[in-house]
C-alpha positions in Angstrom: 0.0 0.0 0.0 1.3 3.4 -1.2 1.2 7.1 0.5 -0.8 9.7 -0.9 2.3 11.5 -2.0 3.8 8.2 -3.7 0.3 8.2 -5.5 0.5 11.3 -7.0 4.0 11.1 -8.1 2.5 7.9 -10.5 -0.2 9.7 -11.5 1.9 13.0 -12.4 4.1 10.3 -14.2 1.6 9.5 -16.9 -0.1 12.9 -17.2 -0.9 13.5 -21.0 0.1 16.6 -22.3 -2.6 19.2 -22.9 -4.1 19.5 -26.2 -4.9 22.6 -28.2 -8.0 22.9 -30.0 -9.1 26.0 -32.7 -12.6 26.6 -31.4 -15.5 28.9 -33.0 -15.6 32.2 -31.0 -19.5 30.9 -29.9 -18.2 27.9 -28.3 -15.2 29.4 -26.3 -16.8 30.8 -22.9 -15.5 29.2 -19.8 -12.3 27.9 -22.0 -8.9 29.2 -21.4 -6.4 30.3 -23.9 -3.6 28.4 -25.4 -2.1 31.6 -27.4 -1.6 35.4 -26.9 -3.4 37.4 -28.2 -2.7 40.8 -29.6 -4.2 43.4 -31.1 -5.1 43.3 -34.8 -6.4 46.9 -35.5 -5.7 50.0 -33.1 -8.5 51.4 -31.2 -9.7 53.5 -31.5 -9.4 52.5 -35.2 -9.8 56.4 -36.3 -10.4 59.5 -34.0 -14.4 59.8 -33.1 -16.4 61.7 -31.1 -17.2 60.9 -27.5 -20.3 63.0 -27.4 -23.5 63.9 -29.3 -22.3 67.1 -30.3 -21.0 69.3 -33.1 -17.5 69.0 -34.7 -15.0 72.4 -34.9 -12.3 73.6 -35.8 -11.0 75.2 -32.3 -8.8 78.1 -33.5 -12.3 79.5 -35.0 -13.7 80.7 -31.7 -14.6 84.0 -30.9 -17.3 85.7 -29.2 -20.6 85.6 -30.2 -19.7 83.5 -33.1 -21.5 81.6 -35.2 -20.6 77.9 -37.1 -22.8 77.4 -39.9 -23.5 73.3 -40.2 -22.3 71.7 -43.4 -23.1 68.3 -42.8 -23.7 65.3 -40.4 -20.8 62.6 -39.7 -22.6 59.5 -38.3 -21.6 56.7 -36.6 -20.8 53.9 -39.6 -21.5 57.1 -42.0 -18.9 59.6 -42.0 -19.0 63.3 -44.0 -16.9 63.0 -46.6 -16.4 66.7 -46.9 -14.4 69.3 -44.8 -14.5 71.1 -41.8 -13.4 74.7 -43.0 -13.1 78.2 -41.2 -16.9 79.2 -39.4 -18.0 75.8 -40.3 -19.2 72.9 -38.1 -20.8 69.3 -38.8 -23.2 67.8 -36.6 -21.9 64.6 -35.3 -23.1 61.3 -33.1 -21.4 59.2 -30.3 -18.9 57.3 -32.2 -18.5 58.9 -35.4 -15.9 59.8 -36.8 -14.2 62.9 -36.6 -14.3 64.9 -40.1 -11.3 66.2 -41.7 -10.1 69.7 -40.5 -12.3 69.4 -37.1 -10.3 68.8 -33.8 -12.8 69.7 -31.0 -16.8 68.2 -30.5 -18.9 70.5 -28.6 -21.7 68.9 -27.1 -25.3 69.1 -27.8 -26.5 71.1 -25.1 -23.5 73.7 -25.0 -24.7 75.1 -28.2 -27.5 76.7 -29.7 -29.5 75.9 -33.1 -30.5 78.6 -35.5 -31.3 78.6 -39.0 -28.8 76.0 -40.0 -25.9 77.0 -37.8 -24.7 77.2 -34.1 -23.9 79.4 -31.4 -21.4 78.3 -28.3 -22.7 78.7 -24.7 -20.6 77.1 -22.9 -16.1 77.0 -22.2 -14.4 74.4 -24.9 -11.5 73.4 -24.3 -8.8 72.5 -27.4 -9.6 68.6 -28.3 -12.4 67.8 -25.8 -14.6 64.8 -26.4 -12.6 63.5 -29.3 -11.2 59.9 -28.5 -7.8 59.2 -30.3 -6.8 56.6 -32.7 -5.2 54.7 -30.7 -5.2 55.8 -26.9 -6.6 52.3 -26.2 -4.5 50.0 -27.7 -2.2 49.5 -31.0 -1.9 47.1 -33.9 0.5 44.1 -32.2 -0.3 45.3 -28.3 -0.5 41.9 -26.2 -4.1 42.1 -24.6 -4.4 38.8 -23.5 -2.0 36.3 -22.2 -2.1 32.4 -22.5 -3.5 31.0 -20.0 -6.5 33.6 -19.6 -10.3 32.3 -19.2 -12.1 33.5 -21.7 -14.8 35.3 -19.7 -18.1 37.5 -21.1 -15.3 40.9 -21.4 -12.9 39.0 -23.4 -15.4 37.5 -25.3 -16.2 41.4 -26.3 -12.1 42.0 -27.4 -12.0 39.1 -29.5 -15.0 39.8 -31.0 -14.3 43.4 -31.3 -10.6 42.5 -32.8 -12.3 39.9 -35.0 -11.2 37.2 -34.2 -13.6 34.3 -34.5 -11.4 31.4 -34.2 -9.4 30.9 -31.0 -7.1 28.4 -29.9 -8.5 27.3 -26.2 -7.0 24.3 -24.4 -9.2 21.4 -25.2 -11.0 19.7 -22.5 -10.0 16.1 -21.7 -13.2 13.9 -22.4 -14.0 11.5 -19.4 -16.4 8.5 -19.0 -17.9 7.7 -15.9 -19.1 3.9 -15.2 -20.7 2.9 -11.8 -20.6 -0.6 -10.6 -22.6 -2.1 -8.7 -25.8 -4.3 -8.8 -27.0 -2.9 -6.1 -27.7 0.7 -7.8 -31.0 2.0 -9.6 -31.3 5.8 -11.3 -32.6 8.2 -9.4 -36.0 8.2 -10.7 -35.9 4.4 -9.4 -38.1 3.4 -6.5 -35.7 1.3 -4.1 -35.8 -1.2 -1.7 -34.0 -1.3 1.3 -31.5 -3.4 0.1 -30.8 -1.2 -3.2 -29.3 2.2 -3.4 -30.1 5.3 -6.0 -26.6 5.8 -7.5 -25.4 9.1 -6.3 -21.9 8.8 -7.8 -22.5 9.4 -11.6 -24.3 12.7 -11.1 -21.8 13.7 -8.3 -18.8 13.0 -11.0 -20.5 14.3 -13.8 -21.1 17.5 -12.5 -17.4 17.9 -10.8 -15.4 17.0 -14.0 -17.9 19.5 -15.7 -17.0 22.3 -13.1 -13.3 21.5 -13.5 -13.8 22.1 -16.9 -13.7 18.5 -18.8 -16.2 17.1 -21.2 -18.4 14.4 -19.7 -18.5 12.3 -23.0 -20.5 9.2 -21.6 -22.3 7.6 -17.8 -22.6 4.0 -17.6 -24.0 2.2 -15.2 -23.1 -2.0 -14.7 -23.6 -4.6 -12.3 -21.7 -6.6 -10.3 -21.0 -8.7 -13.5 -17.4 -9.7 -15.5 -18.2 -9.7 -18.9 -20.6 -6.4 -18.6 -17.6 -4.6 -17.0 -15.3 -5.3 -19.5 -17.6 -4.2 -22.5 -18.3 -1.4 -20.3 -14.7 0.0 -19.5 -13.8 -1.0 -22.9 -16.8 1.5 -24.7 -15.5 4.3 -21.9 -11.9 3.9 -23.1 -12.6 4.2 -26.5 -14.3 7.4 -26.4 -12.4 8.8 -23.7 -9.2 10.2 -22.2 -10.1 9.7 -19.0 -12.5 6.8 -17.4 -13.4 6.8 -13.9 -14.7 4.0 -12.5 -16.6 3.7 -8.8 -17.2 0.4 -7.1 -15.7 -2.9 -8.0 -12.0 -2.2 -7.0 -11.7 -4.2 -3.5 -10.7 -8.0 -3.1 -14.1 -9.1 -3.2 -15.5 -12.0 -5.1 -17.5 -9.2 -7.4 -15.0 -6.6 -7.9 -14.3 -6.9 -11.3 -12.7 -3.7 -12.7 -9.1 -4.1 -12.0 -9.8 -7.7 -14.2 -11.4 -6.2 -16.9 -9.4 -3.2 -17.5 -6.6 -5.4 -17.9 -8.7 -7.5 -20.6 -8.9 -4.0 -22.1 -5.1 -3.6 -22.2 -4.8 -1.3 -19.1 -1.5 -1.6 -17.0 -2.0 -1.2 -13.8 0.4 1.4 -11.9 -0.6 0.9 -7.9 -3.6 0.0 -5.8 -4.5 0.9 -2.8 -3.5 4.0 -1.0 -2.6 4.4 2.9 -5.6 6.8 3.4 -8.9 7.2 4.9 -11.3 7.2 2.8 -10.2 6.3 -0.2 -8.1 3.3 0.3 -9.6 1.0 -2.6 -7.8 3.1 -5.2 -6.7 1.7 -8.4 -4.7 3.7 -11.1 -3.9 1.9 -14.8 -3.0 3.4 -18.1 -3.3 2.3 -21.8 -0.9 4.7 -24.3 -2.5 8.2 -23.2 -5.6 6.4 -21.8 -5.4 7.0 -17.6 -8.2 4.7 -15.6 -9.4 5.7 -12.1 -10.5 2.7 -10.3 -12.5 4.8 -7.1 -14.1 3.5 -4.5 -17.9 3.0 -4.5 -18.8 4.5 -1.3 -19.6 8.2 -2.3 -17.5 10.1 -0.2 -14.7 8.3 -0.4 -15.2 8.3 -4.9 -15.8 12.1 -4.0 -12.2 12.3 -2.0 -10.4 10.7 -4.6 -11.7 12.6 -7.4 -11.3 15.7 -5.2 -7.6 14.9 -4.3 -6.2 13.1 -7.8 -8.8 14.0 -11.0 -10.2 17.4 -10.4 -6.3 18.5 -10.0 -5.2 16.8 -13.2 -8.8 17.8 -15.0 -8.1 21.3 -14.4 -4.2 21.8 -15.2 -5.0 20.0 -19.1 -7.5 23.0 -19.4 -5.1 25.8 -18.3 -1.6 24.1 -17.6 -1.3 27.4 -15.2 -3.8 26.2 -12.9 -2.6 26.3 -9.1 -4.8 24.8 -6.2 -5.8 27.4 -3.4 -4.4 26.7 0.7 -5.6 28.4 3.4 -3.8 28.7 6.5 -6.1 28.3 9.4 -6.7 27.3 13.0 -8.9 24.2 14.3 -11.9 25.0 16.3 -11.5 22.1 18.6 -8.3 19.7 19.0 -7.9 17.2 15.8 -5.7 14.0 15.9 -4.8 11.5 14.0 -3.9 8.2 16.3 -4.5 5.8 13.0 -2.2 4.7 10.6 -3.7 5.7 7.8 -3.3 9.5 6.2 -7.0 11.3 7.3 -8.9 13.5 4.9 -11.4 15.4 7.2 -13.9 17.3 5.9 -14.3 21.1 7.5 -16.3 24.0 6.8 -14.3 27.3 6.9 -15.2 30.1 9.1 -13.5 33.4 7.8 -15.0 35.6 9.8 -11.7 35.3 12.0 -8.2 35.8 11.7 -6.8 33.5 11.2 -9.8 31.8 9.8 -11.2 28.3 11.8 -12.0 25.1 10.5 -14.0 22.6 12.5 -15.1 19.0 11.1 -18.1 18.4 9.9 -20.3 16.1 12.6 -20.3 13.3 10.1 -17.2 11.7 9.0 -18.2 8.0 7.3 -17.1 7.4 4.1 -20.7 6.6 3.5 -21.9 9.6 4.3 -22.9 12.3 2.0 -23.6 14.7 4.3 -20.8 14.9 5.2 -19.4 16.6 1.9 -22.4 18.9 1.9 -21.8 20.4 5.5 -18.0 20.9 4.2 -16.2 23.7 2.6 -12.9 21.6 1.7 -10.8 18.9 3.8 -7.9 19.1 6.2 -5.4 16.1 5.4 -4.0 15.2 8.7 -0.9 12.7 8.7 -0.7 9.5 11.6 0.6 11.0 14.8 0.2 14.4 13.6 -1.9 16.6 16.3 -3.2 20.1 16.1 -4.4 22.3 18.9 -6.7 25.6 18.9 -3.4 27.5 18.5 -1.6 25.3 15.9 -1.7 26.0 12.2 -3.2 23.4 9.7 -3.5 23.9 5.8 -7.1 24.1 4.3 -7.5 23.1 1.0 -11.1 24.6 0.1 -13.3 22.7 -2.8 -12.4 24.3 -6.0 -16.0 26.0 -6.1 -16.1 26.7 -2.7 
């Protein structure tokens, strides 16, 4: 049996590389960028007008005078004539700033008659006039690999047009639950049976962390039913996860059968609580996750092993979060086995306090629904009010 670290070393081992995919603009929100990008136009693109107004030449001031309008420059529909001495053109929000004019004076600081205008208010040299350029120019870098592409730089690319856009591509995962003791949630049950709770747990995590939930099986307790089923998973899939079935029992089939589907297995088992069933194979640039069946210990594994690897293939920057906190009450570990306890997080101190949730069976759920994120707590290791102990928050949390 195997640490946790030892574990994660094997797994980081066979970690594929991420893979780039060129995406339709429409389909890139929530993905995160696998090239620069810069700018492909300046903007502003020309100078235009920042206000509803009329464009001037500003040396032409004087008192009491008058601008006689010579056109209209609208926004997609410039003038295409001159701004000369005593002349103005009526302008809109966006428009482009006619030839000769370098000042806008706004709507209400002038007064209409008879086809021209009369100032009523200060100008200053240049006002509301934004200029070609002040933004950004033609090769600035406005978004780094690496970036999210959220609703704002959805507007740049679009605005740069730019409707293709190399995003990381999400690794696509099966999920197949074992067990013949499992009916769908819409299922009455008797007290011997059990709704499966894992396959909608998994499915939405791996969603969350951003990979592509590509197929959910479920099987029996049942050989040759587990092998077609990992076998379908692994052929559509990068990654399969697997829950139930990994144990010694007579009826745990999945190490068997994913080595009938060519799987190697690279450890079993790891000294931790829950999650000790834990098998870990790979086929070429296939990785299987044999998790336990019990749903917070499937849920613990995922947490500590998949969501981690999930998220890094989507944006190789990815870092997990760590808080440094306190305990509430005393927490020891007088096992022998690494403990993963689930804790809420109380931030409303300083340093912020964790204390356990009241359930910690690896059966159950409410356990994971009380908690904010899990302490990992070594054998012998003991932590007082005053000691320090590492959070690690749920990645929504």
């Amino acid at each position: 049996m195997i640490t946790m670290l030892e574990a994660k070393a094997i797994i980081n081992e066979h970690l594929p590389g991420p893979q780039i995919a060129l995406l339709s603009l429409n389909k890139c929100p929530g993905r995160t960028l696998a090239a620069d990008i810069t700018a492909t136009h300046p903007s502003p693109a020309c100078n235009n007008s920042a206000m509803d107004g009329f464009a001037i030449r500003f040396n032409d001031i004087q008192p009491d005078a008058f601008f006689k309008i010579i056109g209209e420059s609208r926004a997609g529909i410039p003038f295409d004539g001159e701004v000369v001495a005593g002349t103005a053109v009526r302008i809109n929000t966006g428009a482009l700033v006619p030839t000769g004019a370098d000042t806008v004076v706004p709507v209400e600081d002038c007064k209409e008659t008879s086809g021209s205008i009369r100032l009523t208010a200060p100008v200053k040299a240049g006002q509301h006039i934004r200029k070609k350029g002040e933004e950004f120019q033609t090769g600035d870098l406005l978004l780094r690999t690496g970036t999210v592409i959220r609703p704002p730089q959805m507007a740049l690319l679009a605005f740069l047009g730019i409707s293709d856009v190399e995003v990381y591509k999400p690794p696509r995962v099966s999920i197949c639950v074992t067990g013949s003791e499992l009916r769908h949630v819409k299922d009455s049950v008797e007290d011997f049976q059990v709704r499966d709770s894992n396959s909608p747990m998994l499915a939405s995590a791996v969603s969350a962390a951003g990979g592509e939930v590509v197929s959910v099986s479920r099987v029996g307790d049942d050989f040759d039913d587990t092998v077609s089923a990992l076998g379908q998973s692994a052929e559509t899939s990068d990654l399969v996860l697997v829950t139930g079935g990994v144990s010694v029992g007579p009826h745990d089939h999945v190490k068997e059968a994913a080595s009938h589907n060519g799987f190697s297995e690279k450890f079993r088992n790891v000294r931790q609580k829950p999650g000790k069933p834990f098998f870990f194979a790979v086929r070429e640039n296939k990785l299987l996750f044999g998790l336990p069946g019990n749903p917070v210990s499937a849920f613990m594994n995922y947490i500590v092993y998949v969501d981690p690897l999930i998220r890094r293939l989507v944006s190789p920057t990815w870092q997990p979060k760590r808080i440094i906190a306190r305990p509430e009450a005393p927490i020891a570990n007088n096992g022998g086995r690494t403990q993963l306890y689930r804790a809420s997080l109380d931030d409303s101190h300083t340093p912020p306090i964790v204390r356990l949730t009241v359930h910690q069976g690896s059966h159950m759920i409410s356990s994971l629904t009380a908690a904010d994120g899990y302490l990992v707590v070594e054998p012998g290791e003991n932590f007082t009010e005053n000691d320090d102990i590492i959070f690690h928050p749920f990645p929504w949390s």
